[in-house]
N, C-alpha and C positions, 0 to 999 in steps of 0.2 A: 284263585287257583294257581299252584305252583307248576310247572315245568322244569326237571332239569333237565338239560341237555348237554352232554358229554362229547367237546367237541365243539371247538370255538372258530373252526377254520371256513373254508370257504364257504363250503355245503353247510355247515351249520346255520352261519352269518347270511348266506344269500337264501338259502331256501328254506330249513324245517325252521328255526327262529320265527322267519316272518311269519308264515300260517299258521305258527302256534300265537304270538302276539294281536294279529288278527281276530282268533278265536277266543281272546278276554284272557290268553295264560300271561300270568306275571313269567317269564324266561330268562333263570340264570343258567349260565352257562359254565360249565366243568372243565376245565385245559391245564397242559401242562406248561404253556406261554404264558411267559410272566406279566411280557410287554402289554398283548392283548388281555390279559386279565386285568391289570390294571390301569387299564386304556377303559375296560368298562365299566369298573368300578370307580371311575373320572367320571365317564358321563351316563347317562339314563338313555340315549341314543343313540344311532349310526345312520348312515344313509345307505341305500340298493340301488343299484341304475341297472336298466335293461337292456342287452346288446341287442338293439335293432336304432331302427334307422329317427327313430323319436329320442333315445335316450329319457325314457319317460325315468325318475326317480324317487324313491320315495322311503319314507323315514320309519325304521324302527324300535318300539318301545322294548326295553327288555330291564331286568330288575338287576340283575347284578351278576361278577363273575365269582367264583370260586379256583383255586389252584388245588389240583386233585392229590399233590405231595404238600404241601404246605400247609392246606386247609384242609386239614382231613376231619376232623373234631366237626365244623362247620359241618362239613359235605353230609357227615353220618347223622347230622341234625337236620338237615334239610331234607335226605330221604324220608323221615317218619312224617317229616307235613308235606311231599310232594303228593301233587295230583296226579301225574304223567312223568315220566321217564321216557327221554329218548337218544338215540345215539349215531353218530358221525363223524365216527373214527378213522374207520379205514377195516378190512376183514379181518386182520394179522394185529388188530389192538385191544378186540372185543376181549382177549384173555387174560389182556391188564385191566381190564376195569373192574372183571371178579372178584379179589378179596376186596377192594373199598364197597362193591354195593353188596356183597353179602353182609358187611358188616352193619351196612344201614339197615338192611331189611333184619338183622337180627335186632338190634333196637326199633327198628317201627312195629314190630309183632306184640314187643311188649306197651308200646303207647298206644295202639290203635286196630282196628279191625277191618279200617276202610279198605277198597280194595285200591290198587294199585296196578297201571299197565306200564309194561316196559318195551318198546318198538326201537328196534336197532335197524336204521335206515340205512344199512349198508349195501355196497353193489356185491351182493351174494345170494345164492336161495337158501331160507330162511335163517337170517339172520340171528331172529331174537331165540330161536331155539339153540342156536348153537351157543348166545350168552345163558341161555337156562343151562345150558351142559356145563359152561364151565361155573357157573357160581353155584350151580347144585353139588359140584365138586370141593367145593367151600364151607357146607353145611353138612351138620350131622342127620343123621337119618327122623331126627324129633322134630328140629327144624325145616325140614322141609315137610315135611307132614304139616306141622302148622300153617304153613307160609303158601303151600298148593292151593287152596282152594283161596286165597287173597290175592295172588299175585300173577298176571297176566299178561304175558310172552307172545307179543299179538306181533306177527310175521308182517314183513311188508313192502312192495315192490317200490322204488323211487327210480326217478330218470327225471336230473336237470342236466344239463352239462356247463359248469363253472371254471371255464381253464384257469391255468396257474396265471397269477397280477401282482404286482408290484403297484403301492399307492402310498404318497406320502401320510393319507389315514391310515392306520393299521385297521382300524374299522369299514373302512370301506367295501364295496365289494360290489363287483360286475358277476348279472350270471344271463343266461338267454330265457327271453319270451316263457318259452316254453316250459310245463313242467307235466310231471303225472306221481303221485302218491296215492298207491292201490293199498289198502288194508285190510287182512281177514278180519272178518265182523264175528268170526263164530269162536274166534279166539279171547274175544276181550274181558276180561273180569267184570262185574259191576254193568252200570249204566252204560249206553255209548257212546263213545269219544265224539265230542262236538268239536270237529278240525274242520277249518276252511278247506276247500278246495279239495278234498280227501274223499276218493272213491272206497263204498265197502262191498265186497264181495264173500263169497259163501266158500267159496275154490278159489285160491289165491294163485296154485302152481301155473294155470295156464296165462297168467299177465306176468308171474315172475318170468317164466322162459319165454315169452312173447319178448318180453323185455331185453332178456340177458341174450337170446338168441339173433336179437335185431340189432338194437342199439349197442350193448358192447361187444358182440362179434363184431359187426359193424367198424364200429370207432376202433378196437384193434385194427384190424385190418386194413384201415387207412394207416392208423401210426404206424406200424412193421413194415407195410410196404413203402409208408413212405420215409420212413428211416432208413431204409434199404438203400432206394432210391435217390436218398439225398436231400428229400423235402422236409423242411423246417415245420409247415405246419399241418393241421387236418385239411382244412381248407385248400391248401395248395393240391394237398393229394389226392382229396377225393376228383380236383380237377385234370390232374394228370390221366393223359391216355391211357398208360400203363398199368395205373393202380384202380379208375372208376370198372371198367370191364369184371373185373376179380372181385371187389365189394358187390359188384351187382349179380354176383356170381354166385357168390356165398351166400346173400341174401335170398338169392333166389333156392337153393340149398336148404337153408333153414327154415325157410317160409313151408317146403316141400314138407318139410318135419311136421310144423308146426298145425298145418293144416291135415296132415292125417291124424295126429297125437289128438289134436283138441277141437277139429272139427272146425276151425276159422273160416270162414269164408273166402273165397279165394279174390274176389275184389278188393273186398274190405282189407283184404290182409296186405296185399299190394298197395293202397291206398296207404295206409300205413307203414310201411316201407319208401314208398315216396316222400312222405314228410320227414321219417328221420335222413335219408340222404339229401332234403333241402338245410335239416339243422346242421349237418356239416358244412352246408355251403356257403353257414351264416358270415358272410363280411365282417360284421361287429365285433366276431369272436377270434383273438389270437390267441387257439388252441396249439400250442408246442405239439409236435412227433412224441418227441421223447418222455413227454408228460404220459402221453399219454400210455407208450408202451410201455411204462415203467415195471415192475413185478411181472416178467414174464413165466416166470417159475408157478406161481400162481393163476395165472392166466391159461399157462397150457395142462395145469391140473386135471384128472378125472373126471371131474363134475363142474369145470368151468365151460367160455363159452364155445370153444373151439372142440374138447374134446367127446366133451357128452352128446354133443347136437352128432357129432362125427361119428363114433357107435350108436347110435340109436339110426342113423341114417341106412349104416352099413347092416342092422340087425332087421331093416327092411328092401333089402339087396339095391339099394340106392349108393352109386358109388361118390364120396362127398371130392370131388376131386380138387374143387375152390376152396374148399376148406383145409384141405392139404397143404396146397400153396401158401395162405395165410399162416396155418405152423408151421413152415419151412421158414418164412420171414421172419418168424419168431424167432425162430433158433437163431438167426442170422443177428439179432439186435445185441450188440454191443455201447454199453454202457459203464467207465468208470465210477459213475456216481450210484449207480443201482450197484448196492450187493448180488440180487438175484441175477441180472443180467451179469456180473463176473463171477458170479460161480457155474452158470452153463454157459460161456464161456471156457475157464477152465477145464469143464470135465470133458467140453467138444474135441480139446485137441488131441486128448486121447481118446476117444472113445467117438464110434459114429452115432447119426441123430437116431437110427433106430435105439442106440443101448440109451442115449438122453431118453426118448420118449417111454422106453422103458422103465428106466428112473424116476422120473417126472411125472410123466406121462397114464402109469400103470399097466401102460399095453403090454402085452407079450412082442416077442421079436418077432415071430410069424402072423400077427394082426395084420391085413387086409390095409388098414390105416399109413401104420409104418410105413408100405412098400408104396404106398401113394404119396407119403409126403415125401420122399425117395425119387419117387419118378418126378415131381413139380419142380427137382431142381432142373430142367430142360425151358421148365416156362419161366423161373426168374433169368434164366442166362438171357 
């Protein structure tokens, strides 16, 4: 069984690669690194280590890489005999990978009939739908006709957390203990995916926003405040006086969502809450600030994690007031090497954070919101 996977970087190398090689998939990998493509097409394996206190490690088998500009011819031939598509790019990449797999799926329709799943493991909600948008944008109205009832856009929630490493293997790669890969089952084409480790659920949304609610509000929130503050890493911040209060704040915020939206339990839910502020406080892991806050233009989006949980809150007269503060920190992240952070940036010095979040943000000037992340600048002073 084939696997491609698109996306040869951390996340790919540390987390979806190995549970799919686990699972008996042969996994080549799709990237536009030269070094690393031809780093795995040198050897048939890599090694994983675990950030915790064993350093347990251990070896993965994968088949070969592809360059997704170079080997293109290749790529469109490995789509028609893949089993599995999967993807680890980033949210803002999924719409360059449209014309190369539309073009494979226009050759696979004519070799074969089998179905095919494509699971974009990105930290967004739903992912693989939003690559069916853009590669249906790719096809004519015949071919996707064809190609709908073959081809399966199976959504899916992931949470590992792998900071940014430097190793004299380009192969190498640190990620934590931990991991969770949730998957709509009702989505999948064909038979069902036999993946190690991979939860399937019927209703996907409530562990997507479980997720995106917890752990990357969360993990912003540490980064912005502790970028704010002056702290280098997650770990430092979640320990700082200043910044754990405000994470536990917001969490307790979104837990409030989360448990009237979808009915959680209110232990359980807490309970789970406390182990993601244990994975921040993982030792083994030196997760950068600045990693983490990177794409805040993204981050404080409509339907990301800061501003959706923040109306829906307010649309049940719940005022999100920690959540405020955390996008005030946001605005505050200044970054030469982020474009997005120097573009709001720029637009802050003329223009105040209600007109950004307006921008940005999609709120109106008179949102309820606005005027709170407004009044939090008294709590970062």
């Amino acid at each position: 069984m084939l696997a491609l996977h698109f996306g040869a970087g951390n996340i790919g190398r540390g987390f979806i690669a190995p549970l799919l090689a686990q699972s008996g998939y042969d996994v080549c990998f799709v990237d536009v690194n030269q070094e690393i493509i031809e780093a795995l097409n040198t050897r048939t394996s890599y090694e994983v280590r675990l950030a915790a206190s064993q350093q347990e490690t251990f070896t993965v088998q994968h088949q070969a890489g592809l360059h997704s500009i170079n080997d293109q011819q290749a790529l469109i031939t490995a789509i028609t005999k893949a089993s599995l598509i999967t993807t680890a790019v980033g949210p803002n990449v999924l719409k360059n990978l449209a014309p190369l797999i539309a073009e494979g799926l226009r050759a696979r329709v004519k070799v074969t009939k089998t179905a095919l799943n494509i699971i974009a493991c990105e930290n967004m909600i739903n992912g693989s739908s939003t690559l069916k948008n853009y590669l249906w944008q790719q096809l004519a109205d015949d071919e996707k006709l064809a190609l709908d009832p073959l081809i399966g856009f199976v959504n899916s929630a992931v949470d590992r957390i792998v900071p940014l490493q430097s190793h004299e293997d380009v192969l190498f790669v640190e990620v934590e203990p931990f991991y969770e890969w949730v998957i709509n089952a009702t989505e999948v084409k064909g038979d069902r995916l036999e993946i190690a480790g991979v939860t399937y659920v019927d209703d996907l949304l409530p562990f997507i926003e479980r997720k995106l609610f917890t752990v990357n509000t969360g993990h912003a929130t540490c980064a912005y405040l502790g970028h704010y503050y002056g702290l280098k890493t997650i770990k430092e911040a979640i320990n700082d006086a200043r910044v754990r209060p405000i994470v536990q704040g917001v969490l307790q915020e979104t837990g409030q969502l989360l448990q009237k939206k979808y009915g959680f339990e209110a232990t359980t839910h807490q309970a789970y809450v406390d182990k993601i502020i244990k994975r921040f406080e993982n030792e083994h892991i030196v997760d950068e600030t600045h990693r983490v806050a990177r794409s805040p233009l993204r981050k404080i989006s409509a339907n990301e994690r800061f501003i959706k949980p923040a109306t829906e809150l307010l649309a049940l007269s719940i005022a999100p007031k920690q959540l405020a503060i955390a996008v005030l920190a946001a605005t505050k992240y200044a970054n030469q090497d982020d474009p997005e952070a120097v573009e709001l940036q720029s637009f802050l010095k003329t223009h105040s954070i209600a007109e950004a979040l307006t921008k940005y943000s999609g709120l109106k000037p008179d949102n309820k919101f606005c005027e709170l992340v407004v009044q939090a600048m008294q709590a970062l002073k």
